[in-house]
mmJSON file of the N, C-alpha and C atoms, coordinates in Angstrom:
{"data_MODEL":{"atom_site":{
"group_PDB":["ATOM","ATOM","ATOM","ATOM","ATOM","ATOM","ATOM","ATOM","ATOM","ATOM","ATOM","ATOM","ATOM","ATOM","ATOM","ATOM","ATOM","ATOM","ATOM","ATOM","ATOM","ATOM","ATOM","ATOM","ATOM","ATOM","ATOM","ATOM","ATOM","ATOM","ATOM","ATOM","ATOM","ATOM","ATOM","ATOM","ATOM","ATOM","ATOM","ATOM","ATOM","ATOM","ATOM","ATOM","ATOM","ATOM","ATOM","ATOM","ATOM","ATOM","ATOM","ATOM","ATOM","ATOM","ATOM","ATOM","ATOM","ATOM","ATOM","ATOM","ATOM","ATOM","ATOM","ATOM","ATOM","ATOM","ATOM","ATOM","ATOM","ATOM","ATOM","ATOM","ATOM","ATOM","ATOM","ATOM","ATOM","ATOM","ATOM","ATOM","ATOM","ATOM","ATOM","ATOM","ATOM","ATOM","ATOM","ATOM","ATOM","ATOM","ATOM","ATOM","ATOM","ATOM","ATOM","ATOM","ATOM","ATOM","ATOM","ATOM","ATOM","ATOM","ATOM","ATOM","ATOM","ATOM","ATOM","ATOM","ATOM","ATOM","ATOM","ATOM","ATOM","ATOM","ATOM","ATOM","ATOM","ATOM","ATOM","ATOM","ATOM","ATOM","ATOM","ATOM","ATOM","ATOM","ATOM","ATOM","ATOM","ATOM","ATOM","ATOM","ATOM","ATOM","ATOM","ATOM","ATOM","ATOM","ATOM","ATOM","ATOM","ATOM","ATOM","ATOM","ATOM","ATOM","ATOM","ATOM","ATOM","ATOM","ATOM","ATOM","ATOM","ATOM","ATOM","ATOM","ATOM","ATOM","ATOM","ATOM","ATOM","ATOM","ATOM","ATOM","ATOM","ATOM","ATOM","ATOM","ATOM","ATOM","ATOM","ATOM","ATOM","ATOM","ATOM","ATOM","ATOM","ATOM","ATOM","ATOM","ATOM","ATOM","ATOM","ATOM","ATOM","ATOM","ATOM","ATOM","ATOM","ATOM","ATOM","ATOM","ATOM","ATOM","ATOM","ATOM","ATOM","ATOM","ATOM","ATOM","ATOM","ATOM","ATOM","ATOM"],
"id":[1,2,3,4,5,6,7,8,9,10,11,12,13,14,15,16,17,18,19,20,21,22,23,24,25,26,27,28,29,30,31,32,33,34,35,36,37,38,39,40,41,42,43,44,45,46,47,48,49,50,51,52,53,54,55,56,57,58,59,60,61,62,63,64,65,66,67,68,69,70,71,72,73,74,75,76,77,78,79,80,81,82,83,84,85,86,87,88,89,90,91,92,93,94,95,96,97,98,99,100,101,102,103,104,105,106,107,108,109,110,111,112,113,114,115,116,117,118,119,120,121,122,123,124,125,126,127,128,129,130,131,132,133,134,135,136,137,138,139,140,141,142,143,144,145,146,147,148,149,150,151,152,153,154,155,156,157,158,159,160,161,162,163,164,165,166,167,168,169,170,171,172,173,174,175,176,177,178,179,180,181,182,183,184,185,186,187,188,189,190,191,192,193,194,195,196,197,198,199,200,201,202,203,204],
"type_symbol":["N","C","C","N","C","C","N","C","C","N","C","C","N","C","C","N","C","C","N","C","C","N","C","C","N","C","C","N","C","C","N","C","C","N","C","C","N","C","C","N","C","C","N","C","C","N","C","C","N","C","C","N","C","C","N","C","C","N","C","C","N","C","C","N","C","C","N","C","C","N","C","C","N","C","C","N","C","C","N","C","C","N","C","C","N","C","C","N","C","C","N","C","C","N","C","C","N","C","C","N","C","C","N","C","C","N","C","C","N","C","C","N","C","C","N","C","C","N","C","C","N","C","C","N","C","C","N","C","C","N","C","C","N","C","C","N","C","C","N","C","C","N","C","C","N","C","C","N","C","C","N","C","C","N","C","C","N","C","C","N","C","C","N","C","C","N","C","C","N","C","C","N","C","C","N","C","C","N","C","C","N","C","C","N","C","C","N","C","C","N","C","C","N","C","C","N","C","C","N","C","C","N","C","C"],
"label_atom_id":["N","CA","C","N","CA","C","N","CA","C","N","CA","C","N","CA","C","N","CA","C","N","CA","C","N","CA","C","N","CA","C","N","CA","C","N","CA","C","N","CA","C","N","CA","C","N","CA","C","N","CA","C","N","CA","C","N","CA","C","N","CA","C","N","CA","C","N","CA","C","N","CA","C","N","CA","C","N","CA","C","N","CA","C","N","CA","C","N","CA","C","N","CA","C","N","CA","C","N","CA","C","N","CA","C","N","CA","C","N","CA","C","N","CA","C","N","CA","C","N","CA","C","N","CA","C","N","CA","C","N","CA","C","N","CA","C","N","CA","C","N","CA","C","N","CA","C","N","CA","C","N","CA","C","N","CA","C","N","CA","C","N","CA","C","N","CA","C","N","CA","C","N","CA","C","N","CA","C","N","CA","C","N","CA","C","N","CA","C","N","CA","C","N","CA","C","N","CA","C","N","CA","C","N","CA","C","N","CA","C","N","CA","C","N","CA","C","N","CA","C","N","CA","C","N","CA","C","N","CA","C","N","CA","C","N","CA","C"],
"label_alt_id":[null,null,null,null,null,null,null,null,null,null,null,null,null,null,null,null,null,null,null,null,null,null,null,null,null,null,null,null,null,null,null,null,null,null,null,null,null,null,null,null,null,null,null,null,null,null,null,null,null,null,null,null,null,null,null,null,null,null,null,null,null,null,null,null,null,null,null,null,null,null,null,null,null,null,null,null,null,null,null,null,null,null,null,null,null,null,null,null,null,null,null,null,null,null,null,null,null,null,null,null,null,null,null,null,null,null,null,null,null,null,null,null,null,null,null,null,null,null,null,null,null,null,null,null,null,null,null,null,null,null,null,null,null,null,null,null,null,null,null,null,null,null,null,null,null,null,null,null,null,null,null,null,null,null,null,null,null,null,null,null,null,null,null,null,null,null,null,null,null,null,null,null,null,null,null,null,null,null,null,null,null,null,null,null,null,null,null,null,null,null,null,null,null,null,null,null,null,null,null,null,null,null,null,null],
"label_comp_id":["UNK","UNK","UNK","UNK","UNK","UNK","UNK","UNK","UNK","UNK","UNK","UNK","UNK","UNK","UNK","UNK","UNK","UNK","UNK","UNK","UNK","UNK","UNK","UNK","UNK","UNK","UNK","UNK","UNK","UNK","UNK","UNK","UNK","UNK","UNK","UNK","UNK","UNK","UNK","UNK","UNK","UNK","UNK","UNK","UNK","UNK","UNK","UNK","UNK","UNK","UNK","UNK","UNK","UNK","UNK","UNK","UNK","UNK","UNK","UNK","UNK","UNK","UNK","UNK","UNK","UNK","UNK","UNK","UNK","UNK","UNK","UNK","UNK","UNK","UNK","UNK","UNK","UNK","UNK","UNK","UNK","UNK","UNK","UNK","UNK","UNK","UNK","UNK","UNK","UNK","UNK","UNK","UNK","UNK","UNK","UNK","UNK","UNK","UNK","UNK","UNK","UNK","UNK","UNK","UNK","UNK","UNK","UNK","UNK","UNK","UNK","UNK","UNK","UNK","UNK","UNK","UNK","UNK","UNK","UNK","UNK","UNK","UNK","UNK","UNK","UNK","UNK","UNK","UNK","UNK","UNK","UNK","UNK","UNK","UNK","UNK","UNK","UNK","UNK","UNK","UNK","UNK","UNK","UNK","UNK","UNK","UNK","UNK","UNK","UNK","UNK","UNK","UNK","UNK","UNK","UNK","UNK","UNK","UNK","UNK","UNK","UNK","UNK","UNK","UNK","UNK","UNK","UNK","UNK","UNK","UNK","UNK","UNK","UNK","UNK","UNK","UNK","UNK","UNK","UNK","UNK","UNK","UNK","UNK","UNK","UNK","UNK","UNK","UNK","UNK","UNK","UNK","UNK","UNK","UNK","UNK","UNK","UNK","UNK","UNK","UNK","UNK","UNK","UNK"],
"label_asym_id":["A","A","A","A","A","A","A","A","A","A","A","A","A","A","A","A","A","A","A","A","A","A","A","A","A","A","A","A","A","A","A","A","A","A","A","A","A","A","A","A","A","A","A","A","A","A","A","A","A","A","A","A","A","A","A","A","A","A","A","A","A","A","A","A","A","A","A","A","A","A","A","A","A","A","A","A","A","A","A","A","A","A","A","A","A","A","A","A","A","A","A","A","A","A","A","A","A","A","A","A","A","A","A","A","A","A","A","A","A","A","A","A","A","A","A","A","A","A","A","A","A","A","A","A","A","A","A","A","A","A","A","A","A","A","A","A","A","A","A","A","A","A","A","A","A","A","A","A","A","A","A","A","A","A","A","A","A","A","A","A","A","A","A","A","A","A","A","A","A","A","A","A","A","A","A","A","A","A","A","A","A","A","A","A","A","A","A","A","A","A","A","A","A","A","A","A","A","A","A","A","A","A","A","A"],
"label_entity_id":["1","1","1","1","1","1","1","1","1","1","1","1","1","1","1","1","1","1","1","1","1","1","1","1","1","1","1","1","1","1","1","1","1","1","1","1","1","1","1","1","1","1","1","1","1","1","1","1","1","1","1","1","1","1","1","1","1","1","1","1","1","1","1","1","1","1","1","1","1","1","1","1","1","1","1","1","1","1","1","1","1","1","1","1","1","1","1","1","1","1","1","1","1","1","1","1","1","1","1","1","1","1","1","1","1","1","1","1","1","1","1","1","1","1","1","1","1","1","1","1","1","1","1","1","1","1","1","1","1","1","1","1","1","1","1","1","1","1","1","1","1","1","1","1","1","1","1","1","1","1","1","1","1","1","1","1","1","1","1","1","1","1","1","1","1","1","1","1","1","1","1","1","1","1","1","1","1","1","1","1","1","1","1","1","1","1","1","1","1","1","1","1","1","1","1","1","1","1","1","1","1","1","1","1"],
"label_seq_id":[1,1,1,2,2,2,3,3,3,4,4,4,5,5,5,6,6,6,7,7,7,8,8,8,9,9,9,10,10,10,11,11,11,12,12,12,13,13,13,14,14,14,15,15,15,16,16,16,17,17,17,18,18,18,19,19,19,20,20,20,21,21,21,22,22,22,23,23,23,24,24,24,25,25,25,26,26,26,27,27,27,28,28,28,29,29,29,30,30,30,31,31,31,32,32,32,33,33,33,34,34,34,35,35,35,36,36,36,37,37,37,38,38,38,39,39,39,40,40,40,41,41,41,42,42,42,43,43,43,44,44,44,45,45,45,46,46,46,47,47,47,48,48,48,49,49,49,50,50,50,51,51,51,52,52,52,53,53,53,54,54,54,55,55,55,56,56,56,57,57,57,58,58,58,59,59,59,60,60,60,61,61,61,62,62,62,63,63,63,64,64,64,65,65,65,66,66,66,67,67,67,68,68,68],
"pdbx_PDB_ins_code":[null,null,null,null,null,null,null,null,null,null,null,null,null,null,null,null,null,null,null,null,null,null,null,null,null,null,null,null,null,null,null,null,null,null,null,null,null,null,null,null,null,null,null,null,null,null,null,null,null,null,null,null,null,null,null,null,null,null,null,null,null,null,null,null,null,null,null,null,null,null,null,null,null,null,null,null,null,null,null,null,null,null,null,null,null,null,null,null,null,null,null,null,null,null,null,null,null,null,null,null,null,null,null,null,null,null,null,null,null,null,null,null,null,null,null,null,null,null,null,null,null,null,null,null,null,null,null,null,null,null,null,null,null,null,null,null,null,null,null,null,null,null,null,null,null,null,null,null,null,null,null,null,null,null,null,null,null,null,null,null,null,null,null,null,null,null,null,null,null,null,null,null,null,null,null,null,null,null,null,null,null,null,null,null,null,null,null,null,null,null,null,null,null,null,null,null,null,null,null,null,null,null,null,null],
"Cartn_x":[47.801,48.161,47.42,46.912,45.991,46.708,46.2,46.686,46.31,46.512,45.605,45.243,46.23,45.657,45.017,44.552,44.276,42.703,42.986,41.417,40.831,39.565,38.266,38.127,37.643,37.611,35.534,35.162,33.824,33.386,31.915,31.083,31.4,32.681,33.645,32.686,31.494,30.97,30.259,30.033,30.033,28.578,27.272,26.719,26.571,26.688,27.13,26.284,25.323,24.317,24.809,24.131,24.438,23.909,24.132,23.054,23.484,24.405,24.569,24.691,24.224,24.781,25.821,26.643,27.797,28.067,26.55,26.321,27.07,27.736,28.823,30.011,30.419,31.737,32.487,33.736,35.072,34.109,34.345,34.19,34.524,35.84,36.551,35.897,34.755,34.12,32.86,32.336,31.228,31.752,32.377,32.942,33.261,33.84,33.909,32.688,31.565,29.764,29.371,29.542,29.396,30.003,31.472,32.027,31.889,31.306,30.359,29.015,28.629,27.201,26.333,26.422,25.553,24.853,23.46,22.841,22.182,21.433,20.552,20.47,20.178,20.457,19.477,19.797,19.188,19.592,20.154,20.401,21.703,21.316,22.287,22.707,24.07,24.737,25.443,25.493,26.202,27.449,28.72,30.17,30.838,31.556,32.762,33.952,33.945,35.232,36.543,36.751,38.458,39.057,40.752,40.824,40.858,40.515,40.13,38.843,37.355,36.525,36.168,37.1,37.472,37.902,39.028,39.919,38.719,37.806,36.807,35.641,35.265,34.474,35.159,36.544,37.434,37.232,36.936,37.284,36.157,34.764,33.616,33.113,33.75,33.545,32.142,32.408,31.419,29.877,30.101,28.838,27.58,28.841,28.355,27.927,27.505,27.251,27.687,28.204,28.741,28.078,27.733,26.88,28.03,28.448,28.992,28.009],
"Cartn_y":[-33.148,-33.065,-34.167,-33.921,-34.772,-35.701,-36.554,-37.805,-38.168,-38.057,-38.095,-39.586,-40.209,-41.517,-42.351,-41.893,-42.491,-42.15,-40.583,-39.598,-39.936,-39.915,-39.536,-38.661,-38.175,-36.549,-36.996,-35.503,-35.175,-35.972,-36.967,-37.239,-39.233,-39.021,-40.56,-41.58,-41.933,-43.127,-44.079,-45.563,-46.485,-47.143,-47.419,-48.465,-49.876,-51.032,-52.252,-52.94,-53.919,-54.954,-55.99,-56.762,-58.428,-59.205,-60.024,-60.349,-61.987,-62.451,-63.68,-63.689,-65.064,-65.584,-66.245,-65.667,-66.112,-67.671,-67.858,-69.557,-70.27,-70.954,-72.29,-71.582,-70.191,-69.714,-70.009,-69.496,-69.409,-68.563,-68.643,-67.71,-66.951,-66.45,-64.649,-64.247,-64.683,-64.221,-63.458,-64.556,-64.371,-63.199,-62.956,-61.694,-60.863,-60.66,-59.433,-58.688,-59.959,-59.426,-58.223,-59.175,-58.471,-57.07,-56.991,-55.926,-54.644,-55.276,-54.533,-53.561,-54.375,-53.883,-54.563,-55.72,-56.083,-57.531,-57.368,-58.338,-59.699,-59.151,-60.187,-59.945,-60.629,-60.478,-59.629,-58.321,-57.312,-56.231,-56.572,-55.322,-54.233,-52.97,-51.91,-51.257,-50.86,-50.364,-49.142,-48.034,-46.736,-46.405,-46.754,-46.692,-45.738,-45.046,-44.037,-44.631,-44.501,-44.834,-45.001,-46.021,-45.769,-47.003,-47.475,-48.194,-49.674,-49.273,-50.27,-50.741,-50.112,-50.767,-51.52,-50.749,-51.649,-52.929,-52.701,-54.162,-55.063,-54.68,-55.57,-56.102,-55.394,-55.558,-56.464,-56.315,-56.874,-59.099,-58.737,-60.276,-60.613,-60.202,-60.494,-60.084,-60.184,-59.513,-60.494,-61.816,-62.611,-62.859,-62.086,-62.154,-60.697,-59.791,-58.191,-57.494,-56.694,-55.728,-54.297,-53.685,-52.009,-51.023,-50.302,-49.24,-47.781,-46.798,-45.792,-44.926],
"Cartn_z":[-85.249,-86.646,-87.423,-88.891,-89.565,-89.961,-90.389,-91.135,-92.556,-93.241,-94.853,-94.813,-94.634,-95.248,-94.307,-92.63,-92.061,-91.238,-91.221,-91.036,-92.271,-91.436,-92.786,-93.062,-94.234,-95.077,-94.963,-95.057,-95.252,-94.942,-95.28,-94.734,-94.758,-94.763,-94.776,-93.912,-94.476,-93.595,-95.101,-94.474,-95.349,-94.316,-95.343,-95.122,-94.706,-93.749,-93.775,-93.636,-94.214,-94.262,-94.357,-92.749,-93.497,-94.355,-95.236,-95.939,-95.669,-94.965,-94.879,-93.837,-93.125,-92.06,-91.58,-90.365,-90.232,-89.69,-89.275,-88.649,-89.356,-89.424,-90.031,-90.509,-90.4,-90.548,-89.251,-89.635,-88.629,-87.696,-86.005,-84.999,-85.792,-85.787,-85.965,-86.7,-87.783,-88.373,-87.737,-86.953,-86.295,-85.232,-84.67,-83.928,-84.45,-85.395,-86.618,-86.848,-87.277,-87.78,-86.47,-85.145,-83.808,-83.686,-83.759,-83.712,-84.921,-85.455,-86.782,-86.443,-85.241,-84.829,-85.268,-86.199,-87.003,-86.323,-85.854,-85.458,-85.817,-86.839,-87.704,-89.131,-89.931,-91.353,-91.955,-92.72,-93.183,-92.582,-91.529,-90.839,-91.214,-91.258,-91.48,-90.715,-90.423,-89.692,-90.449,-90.304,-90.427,-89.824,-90.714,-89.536,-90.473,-89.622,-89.908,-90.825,-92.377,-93.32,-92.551,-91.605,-91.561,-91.765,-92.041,-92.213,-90.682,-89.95,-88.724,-89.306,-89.734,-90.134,-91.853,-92.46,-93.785,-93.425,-93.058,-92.58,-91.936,-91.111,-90.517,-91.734,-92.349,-93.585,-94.615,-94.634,-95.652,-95.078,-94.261,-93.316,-93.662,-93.815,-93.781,-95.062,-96.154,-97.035,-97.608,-97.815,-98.208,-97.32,-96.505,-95.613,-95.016,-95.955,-95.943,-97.586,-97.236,-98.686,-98.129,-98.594,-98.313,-99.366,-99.233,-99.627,-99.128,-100.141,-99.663,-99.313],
"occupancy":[1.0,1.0,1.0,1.0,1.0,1.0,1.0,1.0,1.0,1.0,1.0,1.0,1.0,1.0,1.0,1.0,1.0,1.0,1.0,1.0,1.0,1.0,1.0,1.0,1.0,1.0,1.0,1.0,1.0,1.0,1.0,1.0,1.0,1.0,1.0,1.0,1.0,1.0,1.0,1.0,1.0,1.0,1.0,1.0,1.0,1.0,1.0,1.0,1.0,1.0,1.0,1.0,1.0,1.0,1.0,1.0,1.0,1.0,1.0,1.0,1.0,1.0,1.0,1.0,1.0,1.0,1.0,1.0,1.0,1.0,1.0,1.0,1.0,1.0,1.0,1.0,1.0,1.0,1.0,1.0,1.0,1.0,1.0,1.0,1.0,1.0,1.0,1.0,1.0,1.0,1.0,1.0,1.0,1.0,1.0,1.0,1.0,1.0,1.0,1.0,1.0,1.0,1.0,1.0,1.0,1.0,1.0,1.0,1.0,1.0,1.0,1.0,1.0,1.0,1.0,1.0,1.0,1.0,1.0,1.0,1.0,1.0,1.0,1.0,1.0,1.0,1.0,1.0,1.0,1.0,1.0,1.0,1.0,1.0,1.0,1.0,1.0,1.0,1.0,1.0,1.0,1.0,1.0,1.0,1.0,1.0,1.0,1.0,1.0,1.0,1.0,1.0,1.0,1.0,1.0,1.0,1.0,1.0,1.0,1.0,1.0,1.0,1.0,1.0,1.0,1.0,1.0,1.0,1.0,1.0,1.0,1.0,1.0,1.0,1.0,1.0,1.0,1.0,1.0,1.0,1.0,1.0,1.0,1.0,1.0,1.0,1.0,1.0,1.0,1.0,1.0,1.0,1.0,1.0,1.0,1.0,1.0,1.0,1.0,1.0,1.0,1.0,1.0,1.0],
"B_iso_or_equiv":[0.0,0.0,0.0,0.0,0.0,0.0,0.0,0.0,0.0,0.0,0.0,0.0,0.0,0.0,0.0,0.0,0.0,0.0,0.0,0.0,0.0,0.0,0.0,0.0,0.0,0.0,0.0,0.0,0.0,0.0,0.0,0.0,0.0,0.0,0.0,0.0,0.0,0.0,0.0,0.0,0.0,0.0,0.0,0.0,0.0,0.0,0.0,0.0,0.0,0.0,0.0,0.0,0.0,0.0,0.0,0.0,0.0,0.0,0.0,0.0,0.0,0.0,0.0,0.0,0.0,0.0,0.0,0.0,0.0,0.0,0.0,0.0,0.0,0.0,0.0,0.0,0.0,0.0,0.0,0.0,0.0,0.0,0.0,0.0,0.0,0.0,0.0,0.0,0.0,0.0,0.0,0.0,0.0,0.0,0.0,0.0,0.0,0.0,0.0,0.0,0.0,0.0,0.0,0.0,0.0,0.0,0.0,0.0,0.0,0.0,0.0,0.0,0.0,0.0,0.0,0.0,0.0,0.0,0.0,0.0,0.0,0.0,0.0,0.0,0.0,0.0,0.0,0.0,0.0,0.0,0.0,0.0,0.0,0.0,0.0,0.0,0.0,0.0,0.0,0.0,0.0,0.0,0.0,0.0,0.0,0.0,0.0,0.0,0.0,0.0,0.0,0.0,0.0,0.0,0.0,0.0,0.0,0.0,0.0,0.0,0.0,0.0,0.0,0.0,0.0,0.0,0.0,0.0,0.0,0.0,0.0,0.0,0.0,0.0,0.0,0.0,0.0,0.0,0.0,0.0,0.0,0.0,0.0,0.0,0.0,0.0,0.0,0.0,0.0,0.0,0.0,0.0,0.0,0.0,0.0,0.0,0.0,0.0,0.0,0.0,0.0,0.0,0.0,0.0],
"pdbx_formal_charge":[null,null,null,null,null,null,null,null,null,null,null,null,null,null,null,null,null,null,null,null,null,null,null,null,null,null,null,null,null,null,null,null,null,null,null,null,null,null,null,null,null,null,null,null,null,null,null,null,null,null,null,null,null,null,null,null,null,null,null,null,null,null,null,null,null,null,null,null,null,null,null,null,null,null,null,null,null,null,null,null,null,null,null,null,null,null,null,null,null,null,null,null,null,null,null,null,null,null,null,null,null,null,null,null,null,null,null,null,null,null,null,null,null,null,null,null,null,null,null,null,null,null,null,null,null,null,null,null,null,null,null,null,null,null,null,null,null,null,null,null,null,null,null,null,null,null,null,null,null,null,null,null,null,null,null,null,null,null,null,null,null,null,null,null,null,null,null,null,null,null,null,null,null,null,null,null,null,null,null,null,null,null,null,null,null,null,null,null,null,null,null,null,null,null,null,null,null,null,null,null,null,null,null,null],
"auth_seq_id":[1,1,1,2,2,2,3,3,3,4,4,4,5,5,5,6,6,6,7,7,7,8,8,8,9,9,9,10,10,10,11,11,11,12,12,12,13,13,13,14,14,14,15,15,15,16,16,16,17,17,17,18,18,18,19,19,19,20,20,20,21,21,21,22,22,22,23,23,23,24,24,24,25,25,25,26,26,26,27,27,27,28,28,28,29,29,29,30,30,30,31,31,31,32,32,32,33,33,33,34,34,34,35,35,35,36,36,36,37,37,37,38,38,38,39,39,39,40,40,40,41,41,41,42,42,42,43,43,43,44,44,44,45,45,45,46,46,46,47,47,47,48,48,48,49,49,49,50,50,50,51,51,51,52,52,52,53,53,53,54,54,54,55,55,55,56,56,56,57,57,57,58,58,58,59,59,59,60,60,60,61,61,61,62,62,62,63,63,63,64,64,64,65,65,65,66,66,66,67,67,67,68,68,68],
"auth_comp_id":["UNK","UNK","UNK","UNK","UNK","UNK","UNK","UNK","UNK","UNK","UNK","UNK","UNK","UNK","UNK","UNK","UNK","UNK","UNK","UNK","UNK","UNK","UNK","UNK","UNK","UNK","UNK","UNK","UNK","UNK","UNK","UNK","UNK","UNK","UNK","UNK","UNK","UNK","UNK","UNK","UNK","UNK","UNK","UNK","UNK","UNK","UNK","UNK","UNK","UNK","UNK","UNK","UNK","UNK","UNK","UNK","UNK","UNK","UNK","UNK","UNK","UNK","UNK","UNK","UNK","UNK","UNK","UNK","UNK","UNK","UNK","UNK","UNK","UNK","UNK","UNK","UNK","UNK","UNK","UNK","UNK","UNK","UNK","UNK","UNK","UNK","UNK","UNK","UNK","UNK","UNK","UNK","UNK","UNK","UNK","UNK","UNK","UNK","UNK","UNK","UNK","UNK","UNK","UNK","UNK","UNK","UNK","UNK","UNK","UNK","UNK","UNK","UNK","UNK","UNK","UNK","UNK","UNK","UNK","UNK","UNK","UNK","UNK","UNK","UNK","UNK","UNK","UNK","UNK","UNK","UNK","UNK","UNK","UNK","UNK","UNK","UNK","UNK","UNK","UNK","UNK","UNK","UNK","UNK","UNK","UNK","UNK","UNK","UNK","UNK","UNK","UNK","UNK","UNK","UNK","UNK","UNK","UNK","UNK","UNK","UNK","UNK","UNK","UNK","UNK","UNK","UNK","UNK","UNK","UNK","UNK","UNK","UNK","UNK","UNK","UNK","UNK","UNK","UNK","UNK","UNK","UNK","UNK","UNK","UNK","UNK","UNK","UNK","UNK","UNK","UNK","UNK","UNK","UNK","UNK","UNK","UNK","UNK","UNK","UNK","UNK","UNK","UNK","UNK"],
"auth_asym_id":["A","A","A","A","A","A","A","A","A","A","A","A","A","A","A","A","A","A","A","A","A","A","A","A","A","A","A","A","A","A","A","A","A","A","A","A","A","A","A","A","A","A","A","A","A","A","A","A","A","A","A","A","A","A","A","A","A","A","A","A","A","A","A","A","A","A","A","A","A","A","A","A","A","A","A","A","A","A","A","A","A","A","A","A","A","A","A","A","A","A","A","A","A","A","A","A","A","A","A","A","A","A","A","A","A","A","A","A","A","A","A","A","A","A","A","A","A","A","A","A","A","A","A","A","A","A","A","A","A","A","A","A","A","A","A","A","A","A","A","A","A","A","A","A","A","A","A","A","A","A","A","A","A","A","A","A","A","A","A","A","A","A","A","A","A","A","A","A","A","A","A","A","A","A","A","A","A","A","A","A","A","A","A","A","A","A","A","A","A","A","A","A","A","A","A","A","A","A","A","A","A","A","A","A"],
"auth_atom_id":["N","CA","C","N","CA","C","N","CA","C","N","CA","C","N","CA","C","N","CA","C","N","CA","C","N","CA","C","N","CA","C","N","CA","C","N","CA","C","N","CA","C","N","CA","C","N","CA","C","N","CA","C","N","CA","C","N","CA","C","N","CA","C","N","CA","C","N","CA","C","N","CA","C","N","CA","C","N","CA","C","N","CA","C","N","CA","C","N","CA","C","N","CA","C","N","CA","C","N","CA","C","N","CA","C","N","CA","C","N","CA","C","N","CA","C","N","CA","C","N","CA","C","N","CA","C","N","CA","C","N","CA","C","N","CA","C","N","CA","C","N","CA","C","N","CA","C","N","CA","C","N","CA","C","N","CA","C","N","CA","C","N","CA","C","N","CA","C","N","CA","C","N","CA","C","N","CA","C","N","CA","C","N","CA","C","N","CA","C","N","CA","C","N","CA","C","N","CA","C","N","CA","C","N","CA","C","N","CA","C","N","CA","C","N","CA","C","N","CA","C","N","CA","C","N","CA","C","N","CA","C","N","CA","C","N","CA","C"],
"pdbx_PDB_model_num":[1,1,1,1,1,1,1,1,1,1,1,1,1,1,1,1,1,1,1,1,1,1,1,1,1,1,1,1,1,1,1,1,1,1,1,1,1,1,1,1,1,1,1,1,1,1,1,1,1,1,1,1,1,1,1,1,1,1,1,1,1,1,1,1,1,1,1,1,1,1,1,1,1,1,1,1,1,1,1,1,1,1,1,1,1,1,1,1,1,1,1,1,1,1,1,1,1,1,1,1,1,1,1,1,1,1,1,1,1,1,1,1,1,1,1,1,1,1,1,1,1,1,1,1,1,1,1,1,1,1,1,1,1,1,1,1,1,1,1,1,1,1,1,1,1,1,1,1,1,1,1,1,1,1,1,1,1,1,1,1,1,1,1,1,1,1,1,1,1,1,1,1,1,1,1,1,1,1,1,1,1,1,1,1,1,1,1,1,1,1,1,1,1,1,1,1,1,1,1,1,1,1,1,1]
}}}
């Protein structure tokens, strides 16, 4: 059974670029970037809209750019 507020609808994916480095942040930060996929700065990652990877973006908000 669906979930509205928790499934993604249609093509529910979000862009994620780092554009900062997490060097001199909190770890949990720096593991967040990781669990992001995100390696080196510039780099874009293509993830599925849900709220597990918002919430991760939300933590890193100052060190990412999101693109829908």
């Amino acid at each position: 059974m669906p979930n509205e507020r928790t499934d993604s609808k249609g093509t529910g994916t979000m862009k994620v670029t780092l554009m900062k480095s997490p060097v001199g942040f909190n770890r949990n930060q720096l593991a967040v970037v990781r669990g992001l996929g995100l390696r080196r700065i510039r780099h874009t990652v293509e993830l599925k809209d849900t709220p597990a990877a918002r919430g991760m973006v939300h933590k890193v908000r100052h060190l990412v750019e999101v693109t829908e």
